[in-house]
Structure formats: C-alpha cells, structure tokens
C-alpha positions in Angstrom: -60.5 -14.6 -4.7 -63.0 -13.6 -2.1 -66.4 -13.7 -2.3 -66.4 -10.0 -1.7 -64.3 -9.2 -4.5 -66.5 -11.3 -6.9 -69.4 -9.3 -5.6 -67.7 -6.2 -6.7 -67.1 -7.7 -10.4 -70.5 -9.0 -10.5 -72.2 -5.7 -10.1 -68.8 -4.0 -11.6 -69.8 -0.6 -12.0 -71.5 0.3 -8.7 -69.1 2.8 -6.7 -68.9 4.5 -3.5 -70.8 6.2 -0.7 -71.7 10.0 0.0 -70.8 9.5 4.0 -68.2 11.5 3.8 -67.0 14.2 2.1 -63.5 15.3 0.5 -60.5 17.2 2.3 -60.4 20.5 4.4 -58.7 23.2 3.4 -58.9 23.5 -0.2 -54.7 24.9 -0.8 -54.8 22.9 -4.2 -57.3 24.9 -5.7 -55.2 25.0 -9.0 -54.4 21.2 -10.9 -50.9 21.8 -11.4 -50.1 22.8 -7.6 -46.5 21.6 -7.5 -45.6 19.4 -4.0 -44.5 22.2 -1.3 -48.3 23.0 -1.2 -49.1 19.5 -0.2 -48.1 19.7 3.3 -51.1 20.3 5.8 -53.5 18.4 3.5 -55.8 15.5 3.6 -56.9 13.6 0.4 -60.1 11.7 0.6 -59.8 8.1 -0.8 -63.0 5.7 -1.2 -62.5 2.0 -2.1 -65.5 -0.9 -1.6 -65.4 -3.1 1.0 -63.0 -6.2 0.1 -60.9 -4.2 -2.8 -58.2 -2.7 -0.8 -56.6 -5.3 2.0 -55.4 -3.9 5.1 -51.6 -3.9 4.6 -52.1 -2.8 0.9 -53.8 0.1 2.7 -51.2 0.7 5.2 -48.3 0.2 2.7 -50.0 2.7 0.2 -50.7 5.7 3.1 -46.8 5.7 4.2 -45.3 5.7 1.0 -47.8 8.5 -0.1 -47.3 10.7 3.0 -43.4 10.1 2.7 -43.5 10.9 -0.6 -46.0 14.2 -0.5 -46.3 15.2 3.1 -49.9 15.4 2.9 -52.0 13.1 5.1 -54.0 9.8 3.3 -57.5 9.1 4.5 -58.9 5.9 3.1 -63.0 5.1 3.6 -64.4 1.8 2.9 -68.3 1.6 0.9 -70.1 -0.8 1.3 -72.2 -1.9 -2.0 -75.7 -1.3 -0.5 -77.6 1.9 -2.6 -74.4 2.8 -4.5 -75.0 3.8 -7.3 -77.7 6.5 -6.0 -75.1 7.6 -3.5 -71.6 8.0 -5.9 -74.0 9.9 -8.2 -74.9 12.5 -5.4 -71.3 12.7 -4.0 -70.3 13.7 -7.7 -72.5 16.2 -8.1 -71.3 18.2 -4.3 -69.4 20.7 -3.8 -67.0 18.8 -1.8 -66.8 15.2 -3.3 -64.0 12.7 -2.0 -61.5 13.1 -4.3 -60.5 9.7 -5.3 -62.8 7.5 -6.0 -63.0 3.8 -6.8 -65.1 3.1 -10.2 -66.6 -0.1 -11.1 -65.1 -0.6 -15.2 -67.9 -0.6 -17.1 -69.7 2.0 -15.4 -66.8 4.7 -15.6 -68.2 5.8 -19.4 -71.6 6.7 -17.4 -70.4 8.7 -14.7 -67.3 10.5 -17.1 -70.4 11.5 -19.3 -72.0 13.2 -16.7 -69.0 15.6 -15.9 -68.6 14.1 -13.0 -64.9 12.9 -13.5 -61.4 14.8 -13.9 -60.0 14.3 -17.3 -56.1 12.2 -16.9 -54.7 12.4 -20.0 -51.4 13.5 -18.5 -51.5 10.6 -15.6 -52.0 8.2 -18.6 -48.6 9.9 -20.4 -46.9 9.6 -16.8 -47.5 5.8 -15.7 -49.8 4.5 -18.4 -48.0 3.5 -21.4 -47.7 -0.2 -20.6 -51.3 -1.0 -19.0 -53.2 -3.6 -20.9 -55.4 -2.1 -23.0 -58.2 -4.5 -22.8 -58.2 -3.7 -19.1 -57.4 0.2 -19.7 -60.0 0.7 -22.3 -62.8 1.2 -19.5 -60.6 3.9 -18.4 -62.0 6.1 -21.9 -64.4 7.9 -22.5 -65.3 9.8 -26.2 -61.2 9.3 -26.7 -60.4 10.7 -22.9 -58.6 9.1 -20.3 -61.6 9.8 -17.2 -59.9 7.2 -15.1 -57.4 5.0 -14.4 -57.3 0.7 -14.3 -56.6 -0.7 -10.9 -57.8 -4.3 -10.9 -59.7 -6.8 -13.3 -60.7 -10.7 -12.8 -62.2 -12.8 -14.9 -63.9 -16.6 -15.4 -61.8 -20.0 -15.6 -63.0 -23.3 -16.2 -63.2 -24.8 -12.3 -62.9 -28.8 -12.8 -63.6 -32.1 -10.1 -60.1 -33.4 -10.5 -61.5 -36.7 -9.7 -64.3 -36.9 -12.3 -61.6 -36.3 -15.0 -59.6 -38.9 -13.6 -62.6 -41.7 -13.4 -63.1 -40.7 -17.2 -59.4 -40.8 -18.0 -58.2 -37.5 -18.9 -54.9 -36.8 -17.7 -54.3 -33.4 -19.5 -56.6 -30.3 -19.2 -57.6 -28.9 -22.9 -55.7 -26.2 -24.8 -58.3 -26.1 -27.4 -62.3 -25.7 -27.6 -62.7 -28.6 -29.4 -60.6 -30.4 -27.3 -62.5 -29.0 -24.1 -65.8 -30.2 -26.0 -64.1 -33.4 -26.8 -63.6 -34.1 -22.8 -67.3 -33.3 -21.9 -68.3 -36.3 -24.6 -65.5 -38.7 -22.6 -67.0 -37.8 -18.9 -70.5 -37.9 -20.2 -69.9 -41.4 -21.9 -67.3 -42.9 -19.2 -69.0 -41.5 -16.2 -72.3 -40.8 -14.6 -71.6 -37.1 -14.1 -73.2 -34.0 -15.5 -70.1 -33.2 -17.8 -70.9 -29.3 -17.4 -73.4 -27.2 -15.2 -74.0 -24.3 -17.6 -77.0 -22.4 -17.6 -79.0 -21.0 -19.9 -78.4 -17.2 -18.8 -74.8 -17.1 -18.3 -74.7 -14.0 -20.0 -72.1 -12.5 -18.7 -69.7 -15.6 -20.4 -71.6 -15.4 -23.5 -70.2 -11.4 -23.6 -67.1 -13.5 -23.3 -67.8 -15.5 -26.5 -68.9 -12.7 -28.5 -65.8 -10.7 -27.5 -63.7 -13.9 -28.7 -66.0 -13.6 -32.0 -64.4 -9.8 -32.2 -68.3 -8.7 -32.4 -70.0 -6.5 -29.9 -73.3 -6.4 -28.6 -74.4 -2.6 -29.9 -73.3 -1.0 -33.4 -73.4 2.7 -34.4 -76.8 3.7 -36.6 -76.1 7.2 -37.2 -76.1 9.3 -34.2 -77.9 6.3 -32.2 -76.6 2.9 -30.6 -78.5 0.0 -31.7 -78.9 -3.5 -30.8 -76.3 -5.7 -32.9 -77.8 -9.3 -31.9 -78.4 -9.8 -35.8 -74.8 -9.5 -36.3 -73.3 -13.1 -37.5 -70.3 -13.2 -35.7 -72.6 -13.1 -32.2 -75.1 -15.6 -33.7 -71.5 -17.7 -34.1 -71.2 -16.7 -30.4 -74.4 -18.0 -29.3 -74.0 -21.3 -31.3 -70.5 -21.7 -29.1 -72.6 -21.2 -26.4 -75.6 -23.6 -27.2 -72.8 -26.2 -27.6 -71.7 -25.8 -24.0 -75.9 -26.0 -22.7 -76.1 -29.4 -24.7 -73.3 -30.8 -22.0 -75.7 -29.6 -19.2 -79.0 -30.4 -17.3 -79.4 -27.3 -16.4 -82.1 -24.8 -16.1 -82.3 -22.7 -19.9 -84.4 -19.9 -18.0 -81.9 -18.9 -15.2 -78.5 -18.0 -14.7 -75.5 -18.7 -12.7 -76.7 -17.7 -9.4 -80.1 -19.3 -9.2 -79.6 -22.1 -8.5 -75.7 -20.6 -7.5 -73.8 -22.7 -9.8 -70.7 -23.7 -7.3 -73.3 -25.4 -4.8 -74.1 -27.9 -7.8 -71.2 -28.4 -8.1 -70.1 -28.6 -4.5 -72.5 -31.9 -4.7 -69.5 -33.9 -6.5 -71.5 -34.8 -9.3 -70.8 -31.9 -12.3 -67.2 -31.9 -14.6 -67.0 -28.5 -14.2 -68.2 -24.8 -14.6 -67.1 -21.6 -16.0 -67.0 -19.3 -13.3 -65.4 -16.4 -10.4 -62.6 -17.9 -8.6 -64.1 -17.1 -6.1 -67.0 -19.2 -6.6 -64.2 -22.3 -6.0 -64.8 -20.7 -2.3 -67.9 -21.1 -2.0 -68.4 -24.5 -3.4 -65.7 -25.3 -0.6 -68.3 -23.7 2.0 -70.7 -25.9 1.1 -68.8 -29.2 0.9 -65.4 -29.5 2.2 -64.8 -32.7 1.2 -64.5 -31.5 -2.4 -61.6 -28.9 -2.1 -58.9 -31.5 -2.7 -60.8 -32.6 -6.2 -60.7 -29.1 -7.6 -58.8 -27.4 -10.3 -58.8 -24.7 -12.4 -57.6 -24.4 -16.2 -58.1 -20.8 -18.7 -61.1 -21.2 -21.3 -60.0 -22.3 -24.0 -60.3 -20.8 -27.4 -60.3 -21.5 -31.0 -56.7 -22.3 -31.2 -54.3 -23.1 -28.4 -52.4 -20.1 -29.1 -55.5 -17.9 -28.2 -57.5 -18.0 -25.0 -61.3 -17.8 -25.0 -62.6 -14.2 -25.0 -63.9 -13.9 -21.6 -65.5 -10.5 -19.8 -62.6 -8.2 -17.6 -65.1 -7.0 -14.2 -63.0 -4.5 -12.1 -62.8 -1.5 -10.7 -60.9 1.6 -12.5 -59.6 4.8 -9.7 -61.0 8.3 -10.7 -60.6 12.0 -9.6 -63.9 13.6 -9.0 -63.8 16.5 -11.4 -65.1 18.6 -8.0 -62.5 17.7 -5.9 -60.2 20.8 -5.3 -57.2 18.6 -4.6 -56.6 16.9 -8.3 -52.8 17.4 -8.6 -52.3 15.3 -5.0 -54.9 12.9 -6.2 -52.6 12.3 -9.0 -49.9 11.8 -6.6 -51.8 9.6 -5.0 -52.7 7.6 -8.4 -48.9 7.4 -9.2 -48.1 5.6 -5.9 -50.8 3.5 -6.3 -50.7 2.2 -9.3 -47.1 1.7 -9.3 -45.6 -1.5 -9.9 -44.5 -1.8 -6.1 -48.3 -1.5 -5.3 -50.6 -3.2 -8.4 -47.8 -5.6 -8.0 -48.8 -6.2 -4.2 -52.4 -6.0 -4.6 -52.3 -8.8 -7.2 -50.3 -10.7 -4.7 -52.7 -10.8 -1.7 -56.0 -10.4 -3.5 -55.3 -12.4 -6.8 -56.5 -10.2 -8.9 -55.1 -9.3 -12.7 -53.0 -5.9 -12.4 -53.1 -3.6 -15.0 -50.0 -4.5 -16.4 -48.7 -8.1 -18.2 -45.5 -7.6 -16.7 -46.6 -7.5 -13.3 -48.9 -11.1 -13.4 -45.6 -12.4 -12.2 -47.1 -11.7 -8.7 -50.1 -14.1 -9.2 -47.6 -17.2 -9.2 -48.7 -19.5 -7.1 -52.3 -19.0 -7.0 -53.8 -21.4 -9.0 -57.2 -19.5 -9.8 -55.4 -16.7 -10.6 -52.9 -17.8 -13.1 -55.6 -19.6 -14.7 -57.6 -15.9 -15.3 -54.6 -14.1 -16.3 -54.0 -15.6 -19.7 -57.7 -14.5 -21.0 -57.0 -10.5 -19.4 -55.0 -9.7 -22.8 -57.9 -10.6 -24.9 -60.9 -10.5 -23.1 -63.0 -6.9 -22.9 -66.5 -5.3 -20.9 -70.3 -4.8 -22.0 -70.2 -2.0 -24.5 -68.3 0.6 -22.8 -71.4 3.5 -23.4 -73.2 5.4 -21.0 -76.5 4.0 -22.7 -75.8 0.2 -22.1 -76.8 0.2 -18.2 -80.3 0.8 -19.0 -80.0 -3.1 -21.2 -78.9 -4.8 -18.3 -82.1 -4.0 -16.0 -84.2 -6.8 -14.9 -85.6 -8.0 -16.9 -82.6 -7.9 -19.5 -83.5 -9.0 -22.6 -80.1 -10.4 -23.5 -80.7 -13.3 -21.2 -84.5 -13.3 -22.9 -82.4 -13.8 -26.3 -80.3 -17.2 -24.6 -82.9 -18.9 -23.3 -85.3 -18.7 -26.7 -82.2 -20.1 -28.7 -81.9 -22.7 -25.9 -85.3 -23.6 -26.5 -85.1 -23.5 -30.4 -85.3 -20.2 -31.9 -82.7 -19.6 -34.0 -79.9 -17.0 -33.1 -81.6 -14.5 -36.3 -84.9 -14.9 -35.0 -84.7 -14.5 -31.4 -82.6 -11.6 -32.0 -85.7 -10.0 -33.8 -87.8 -10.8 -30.8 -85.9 -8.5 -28.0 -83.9 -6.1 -30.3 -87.1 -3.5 -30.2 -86.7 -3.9 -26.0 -82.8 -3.0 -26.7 -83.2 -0.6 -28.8 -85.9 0.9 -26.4 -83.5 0.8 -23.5 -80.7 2.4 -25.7 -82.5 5.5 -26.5 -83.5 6.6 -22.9 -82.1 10.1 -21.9 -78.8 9.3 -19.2 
C-alpha cells in the first residue's frame, strides 16, 4: 500500500478541502430528480490525495457520464488543515457534493447536519457490505454515508530471522505467535518483536478482539470504560507482546517510526501498515527480499486477531442540490466493477467479502483481509475525537501498565481526563 494511503488511515477521519465549490446550475433541486434532468450537469467529487488512482478515476467518470449524461468533476485534497476546511465547506451554501470521509470521523460530521441521510442507497447496493467496515457508515441508526475502502495491520516478518531460528511455518494461533518470539529470542540474537509501548491504535485492535469497547453508556452520557475486564484482558495481551521488545514504553509507532528499526535487519517482526513494508524498503533495500507478511493471529486459528478497520466512507453533503446524481454516482462507484478495481491497484479491503478476490496476489493485502470481518473503529461517537488529542490519555494508560500499574489502577488514573474530554460540547 502506499505511504499516502497509510497517511489517510492514520489520521482516518480528516476529509476534504473548501477550494472549490459544488456544481452550476442547481436542475436537481428535488432528491428524487429522475435521470432526463441529469444532462447539462456537473457533480462535484472530492477524494484525498493517494485514494483514488488515476485510471480508477478515468474508468469511474466514463461509465458515470455514459450512464447519466451529466459531466464528472473529480478534485484531489490534500491532508494539510482538513478538518477546519471540510467543516466550512459543509456548512456553504454550495458544498461539493460528494465527499470523501475519513470512517471514524463520519458520526462527527453526520451529527452536525452536515451529511444527506442514504437509507435508500444502502437498500439499493448495500445489502452485502461488511458490516464491520459499514458500521462507520451509521449514525444514531442512519445510514449518513457509504464504505469505500478500509486497511488494516499484519504481522510484517524478516523471513531470514525466522529461518536462522527454525521456523518454517508462520502461526495460526496467539500462543503459537508468542511461542515463536521465545524460539528467535532464545535461538537468535534478534529483538524477537519491536512493539512499543503506545501502539494504541493495535491495542483498539485487542480490545475489539475482547468484544469490549473503549466508552460505555452512563445514562445520557459516554463514559470512559478502561475499568471494564475484558479491556484490562486486552491490555495484558498487549503487555505480553512489549515483554518480546526493547522498545521505548513512552512512545508509539512512529517515534522512533517502527519500519526503520526494522529496516536495520535486526527485529522478528512488527505489527504494522503495509505500507510501512515500503518504507522499511526505503531505508534499506537489501531487506525487501527477507520480508513477509502473515494476519494477526487470534485466540483460535479459526478467528483472526481483532485489529482496527482505518478508511475512508463517501458522503453526500446534505447542502448539495444535486443528491439524486450523487447517488448515481455512489452506485457506479461502489459497484463491484469499481470497489473491485480499486482493491486491485491500491490493495486496499473493499467493502464487500466477495470482492477480496481482487487482492490475490498482493501479499500485504491478503494478509489484512482476513482480520476486515472482525476487526471494528474507535468508538464510532461524535464525542470520541476530543480523547484522541495530544496528549491522549489512552496511550498515558499503556505506558503506566508497561511500567507496572496494573490495568484497574491505571485506568483510575486517566479515566477523569476521558471523561473530561467526553463531555465537551461538539
């Protein structure tokens, strides 16, 4: 996957820019404008830079303007301010009227208004997307968007260390995974795993494998669930990982970025982007013909690891006056011709099981697709973004069970921060 794309799943959620505005003439005033009042018009697309590749692009536009007569105008964000711009451009008068959404901030802006309700797109195309994948896609029980494209982590392995240490087959099982980390630490004189203290994002991963969530309902009000059990569990998996690694218990995956330890030849493995495979390869290319990539493995070998689904979700800005050719647009799309295809070139999940036939062949990606089915997103709440500011206490909570704390007790020390952070006004 490209580095791009990863940065788009890492800050998931920040959407487009406010350069432009929607189309010209305004003749689908009404949502159920049927297709001879198409012709004539322009519909206003905006993807992030790195999410839509150029013959995806091209492929899309002719279909859609054979298929509706209406002209296809595609313009590429860049990441820079986003968030600050996508909430200005929803609140004009003359928005663009599709818009790419990052997954787990599509609650947020559907709260706000600023996004066309799609129940009827969902009864059209919908009925077979994943619903881990299409669950960012609701809001209070409404469909506000719909799921484009997801990725996920993978174990990323030195084919070579595994071999000095003897292990010919890559683990279907947790214990068996932990049970390879003892052989290369014992066998070899490599760091068995680089895993940070602050990984949170793959300790959301463990939790969602737990079937806990970070936040529970206290009457009207969300409120931290650290306490729960089932995340302490989480955090114990998680601890157990850090005990295979030197690495820092105050910092996460970027700092140092984990793939340039790795790219050193001296670590078993990480849990990371596929993408991050590229960039380990940019800074030593000696190592590209040592790597490979297996799913995280869960529990049982029937079950994958829980792991967090980043992505990107396509809305209809509620202001756009063009909604019934915006769902044209969504329907050609985000049909299987054209998920399919954009799984193909960018190797990234599609929305639907049946169409991760299109990811054969690339190793990362087949290794990512298992966990889609079962892996999930940060609570999906308008009040969560405000938790994951610098400095977010989750990461506060890993570290101080790294260090000791138990999961109980370090949960009491950041929940009032969580708590705070969940109560602010949207």
């Amino acid at each position: 996957m490209k580095r791009k794309l990863a940065a788009a799943i890492v800050i998931a959620g920040m959407m487009v820019s406010v350069s432009a505005c929607g189309g010209d003439d305004g003749k689908d005033s009404g949502k159920n404008a049927g297709p001879d009042s198409f012709k004539g018009q322009t519909l206003t697309v905006w993807t992030m830079d790195g999410s839509a590749p150029p013959q995806w692009s091209k492929d899309v536009q002719a279909a859609f303007e054979k298929k509706t007569g209406a002209k296809l105008k595609f313009e590429i964000q860049k990441w820079d301010g986003i968030q600050q711009k996508i909430t200005t451009a929803l609140s004009e008068s003359n928005p663009p009227d599709v818009i790419e959404v990052g997954n787990t901030q599509t609650p947020a802006y559907a709260a706000t208004g600023g996004l066309a309700e799609l129940g009827d797109l969902k009864q059209a195309i919908g009925s077979d997307w994943t619903p881990s994948v299409s669950a960012s896609s609701v809001y209070d029980g409404k469909q506000y968007a719909a799921p484009w494209y997801f990725a996920n982590r993978v174990v990323i392995y030195n084919k070579k260390i595994w071999a000095k240490a003897g292990i010919k087959d890559t683990p279907k099982t947790r214990d068996e995974f932990f049970k390879d980390l003892d052989t290369i630490g014992k066998k070899t004189d490599a760091e068995p795993l680089y895993m940070p203290g602050q990984n949170w994002y793959f300790f959301d991963g463990l939790t969602i494998g737990q079937g806990a969530d970070l936040v529970k309902k206290d009457g009207d009000k969300y409120v931290s669930n650290l306490g729960d059990p089932k995340v302490a569990a989480a955090m114990e998996t998680y601890k157990k990982y850090a005990s295979y690694s030197k690495a820092p218990k105050d910092k996460d995956e970027a700092t140092p970025q984990q793939a340039q330890v790795f790219a050193k030849g001296k670590t078993g493995a990480f849990i990371g982007m596929g993408w991050e495979a590229g960039t380990a390869v940019q800074a030593n290319k000696a190592i590209e013909k040592d790597l490979g990539y297996f799913t995280v493995p869960g529990a049982t070998a029937d079950k994958p690891e829980g792991v967090f689904l980043g992505g990107s979700n396509l809305a209809v800005a509620e202001g756009s006056k063009k909604q019934a050719l915006a769902k044209e647009f969504l329907k050609v799309a985000l049909s299987d011709e054209f998920e399919g295809e954009l799984a193909k070139l960018n190797g990234v999940i599609p929305n639907k099981q049946s169409l991760e036939t299109n990811l054969k062949g690339n190793a990362v990606a087949e290794a990512a697709a298992p966990g889609a089915s079962v892996g999930g997103t940060t609570p999906l709440i308008p009040e969560w973004a405000a938790v994951e500011n610098t400095p977010n206490p989750i990461k506060s909570y890993m570290t101080a069970v790294l260090n000791g704390k138990s999961p109980a007790d370090a949960a009491k020390q950041v929940e009032g921060e969580i708590n705070k952070r969940l109560a602010q006004q949207n």
